[in-house]
C-alpha positions in Angstrom: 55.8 141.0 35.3 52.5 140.5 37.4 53.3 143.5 40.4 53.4 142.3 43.8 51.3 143.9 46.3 52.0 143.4 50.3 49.2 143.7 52.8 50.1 143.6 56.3 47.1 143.6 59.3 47.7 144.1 62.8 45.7 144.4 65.6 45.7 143.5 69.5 42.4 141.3 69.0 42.4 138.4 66.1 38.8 137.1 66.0 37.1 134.2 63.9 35.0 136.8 62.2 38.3 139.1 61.2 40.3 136.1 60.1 37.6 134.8 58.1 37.5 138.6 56.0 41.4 138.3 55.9 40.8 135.0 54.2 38.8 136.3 51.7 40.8 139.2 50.5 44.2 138.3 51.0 46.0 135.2 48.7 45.8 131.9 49.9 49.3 131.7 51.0 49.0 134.2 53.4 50.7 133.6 56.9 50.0 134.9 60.5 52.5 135.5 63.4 51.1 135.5 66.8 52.6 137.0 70.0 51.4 135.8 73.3 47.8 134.9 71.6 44.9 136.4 69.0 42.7 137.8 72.5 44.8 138.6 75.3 44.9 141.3 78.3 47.6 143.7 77.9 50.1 142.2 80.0 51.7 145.9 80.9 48.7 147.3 82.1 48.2 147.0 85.9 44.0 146.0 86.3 42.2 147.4 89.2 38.2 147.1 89.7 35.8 149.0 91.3 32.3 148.1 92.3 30.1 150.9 92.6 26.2 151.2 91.1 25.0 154.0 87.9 24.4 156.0 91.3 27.4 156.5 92.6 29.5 156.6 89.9 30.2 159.8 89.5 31.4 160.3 92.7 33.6 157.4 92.9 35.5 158.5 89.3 35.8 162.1 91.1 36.3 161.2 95.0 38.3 157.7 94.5 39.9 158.2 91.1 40.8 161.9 90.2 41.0 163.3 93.9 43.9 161.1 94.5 46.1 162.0 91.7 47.3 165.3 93.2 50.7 166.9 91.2 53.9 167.4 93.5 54.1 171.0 91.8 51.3 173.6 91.6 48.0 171.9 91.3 46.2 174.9 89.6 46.8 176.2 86.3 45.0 179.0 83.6 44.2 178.4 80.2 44.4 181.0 77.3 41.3 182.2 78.2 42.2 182.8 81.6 40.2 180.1 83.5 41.6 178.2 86.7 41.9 174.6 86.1 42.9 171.9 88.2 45.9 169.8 87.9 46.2 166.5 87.4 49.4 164.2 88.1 48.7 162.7 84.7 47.2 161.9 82.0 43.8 160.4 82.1 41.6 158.9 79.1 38.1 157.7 80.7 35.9 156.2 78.4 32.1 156.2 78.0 29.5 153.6 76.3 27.4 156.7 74.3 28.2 160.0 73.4 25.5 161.3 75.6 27.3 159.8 78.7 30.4 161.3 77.1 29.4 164.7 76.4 27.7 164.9 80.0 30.7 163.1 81.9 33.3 165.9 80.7 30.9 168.8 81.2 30.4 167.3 84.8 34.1 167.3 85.5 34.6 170.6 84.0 32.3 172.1 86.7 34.1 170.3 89.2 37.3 171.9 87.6 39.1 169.2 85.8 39.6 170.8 82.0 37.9 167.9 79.9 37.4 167.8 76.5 34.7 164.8 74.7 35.3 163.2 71.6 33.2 160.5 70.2 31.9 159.3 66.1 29.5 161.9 66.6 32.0 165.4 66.0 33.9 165.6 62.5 37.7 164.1 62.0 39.0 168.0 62.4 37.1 167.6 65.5 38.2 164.7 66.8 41.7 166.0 66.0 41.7 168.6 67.7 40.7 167.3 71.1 43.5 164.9 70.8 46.2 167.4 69.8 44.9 168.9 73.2 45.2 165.9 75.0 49.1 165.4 74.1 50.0 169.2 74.5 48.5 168.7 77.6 46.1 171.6 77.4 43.6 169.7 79.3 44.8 166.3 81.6 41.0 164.1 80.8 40.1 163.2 77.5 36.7 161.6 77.9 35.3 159.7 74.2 33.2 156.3 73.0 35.5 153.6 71.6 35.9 155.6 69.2 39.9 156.0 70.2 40.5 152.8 71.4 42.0 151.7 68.0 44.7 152.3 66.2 45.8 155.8 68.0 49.3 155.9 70.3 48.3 158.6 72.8 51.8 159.6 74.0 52.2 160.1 78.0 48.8 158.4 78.4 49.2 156.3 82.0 45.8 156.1 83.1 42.4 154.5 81.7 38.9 154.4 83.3 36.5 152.3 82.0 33.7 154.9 83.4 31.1 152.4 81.4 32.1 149.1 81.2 32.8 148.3 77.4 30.3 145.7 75.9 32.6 142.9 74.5 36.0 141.9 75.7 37.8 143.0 72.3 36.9 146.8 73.4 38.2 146.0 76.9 41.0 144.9 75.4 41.7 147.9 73.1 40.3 150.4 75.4 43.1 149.6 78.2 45.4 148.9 76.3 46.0 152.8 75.0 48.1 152.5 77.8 51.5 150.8 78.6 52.7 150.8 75.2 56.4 150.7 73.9 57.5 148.7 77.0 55.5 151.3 79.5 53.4 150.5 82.7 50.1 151.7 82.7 47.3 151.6 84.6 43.6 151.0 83.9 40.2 151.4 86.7 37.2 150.1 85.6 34.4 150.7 86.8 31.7 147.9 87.3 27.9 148.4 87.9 26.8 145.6 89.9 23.0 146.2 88.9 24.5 145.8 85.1 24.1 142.0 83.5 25.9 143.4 80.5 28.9 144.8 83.4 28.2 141.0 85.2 28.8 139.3 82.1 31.6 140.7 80.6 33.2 139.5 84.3 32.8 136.3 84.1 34.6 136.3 80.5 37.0 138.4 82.1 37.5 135.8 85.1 37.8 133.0 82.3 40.5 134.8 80.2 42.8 136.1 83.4 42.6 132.3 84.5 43.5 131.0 81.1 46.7 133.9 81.3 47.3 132.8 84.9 46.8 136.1 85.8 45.4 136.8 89.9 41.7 137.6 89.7 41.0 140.2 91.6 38.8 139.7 94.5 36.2 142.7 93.3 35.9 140.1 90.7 35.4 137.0 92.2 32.7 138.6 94.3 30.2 139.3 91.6 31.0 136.6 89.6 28.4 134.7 92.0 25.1 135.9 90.9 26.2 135.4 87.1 26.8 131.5 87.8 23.5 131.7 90.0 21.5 131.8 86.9 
């Protein structure tokens, strides 16, 4: 008469450290299914890299990034409280290492015009909420926020990320990009790598590793600053 309880855990990333805690607190007999590998790169998410310094950032995100991702209809719109906004072609999530970075980032592109709305660990769960109901209504086209959404949320009509910081590990890379192309979708995800950064240089190199491992094309931005990591 003993009840039967079912726990089921999935994620996109399947560390050591997480399957040592499932062993613990799940029974013995426990199995594990595996699709296409426990750390992988979303394989419908189309990578592109961009090499800029803390500097210059901004403008790149604004110039290279937004700029270019005009709307075939009108590219102006007002919100309920009457303020002109610009218009992006889609939906863009651009995330940030610090709430700090985050909250400054989407005041920034505010003033430049692009309605942007922050969300990190920070601001309450009715907070946090309600930028995202925002986000899919499409009352504003950026959603700029820490890892904070990188797991576990399905942001509907999301086609773009930009890694505005580069994340610290290559589980958040992982999770961050892959908000997008979900439920058989293409996406597309820009990071944005410091080359001043060891952290950013770093994180390369594992990225180089893994996209060789998947027999993925590195990307030449890539290859280029692996150099002064193996220098060392």
């Amino acid at each position: 008469n003993e009840q039967i309880h079912r726990t089921l855990m999935f994620s996109a990333t399947f560390d050591g450290i997480v399957e040592e805690y499932a062993g613990r607190i799940l029974q013995p007999n426990y199995f594990m299914i595996s699709i296409g590998g426990r750390e992988v790169l979303p394989q419908t998410v189309k990578q592109k890299f961009v090499v800029s310094t803390k500097y210059q950032k901004f403008s790149v995100l604004c110039d290279e990034i937004l700029s270019k991702l005009k709307p075939k209809c009108k590219g102006i719109y007002k919100d309920v409280n009457g303020v002109t906004w610009r218009r992006l072609s889609k939906k863009v999530a651009i995330f940030c290492n610090s709430r700090r970075m985050t909250n400054w980032l989407a005041l920034k592109l505010s003033i430049r015009g692009w309605k942007s709305i922050p969300t990190s660990g920070e601001r309450s769960q009715r907070q946090r909420q309600e930028a995202l109901v925002a986000f899919e209504k499409g009352d504003c086209d950026i959603l700029v926020s820490t890892s904070v959404i990188s797991r576990g949320l399905n942001l509907v009509g999301l086609e773009l990320v930009v890694n505005y910081e580069m994340p610290k590990t290559f589980d958040d890379f992982v999770h961050r990009t892959g908000r997008t192309g979900r439920a058989g979708n293409v996406g597309r995800a820009i990071t944005i790598v410091d080359p001043d950064c060891l952290l950013d240089l770093r994180l390369v190199t594992e990225l180089i590793k893994e996209m060789q491992k998947e027999n993925i094309e590195v990307p030449s931005a890539l290859i280029e600053l692996n150099g002064p990591v193996n220098s060392d």
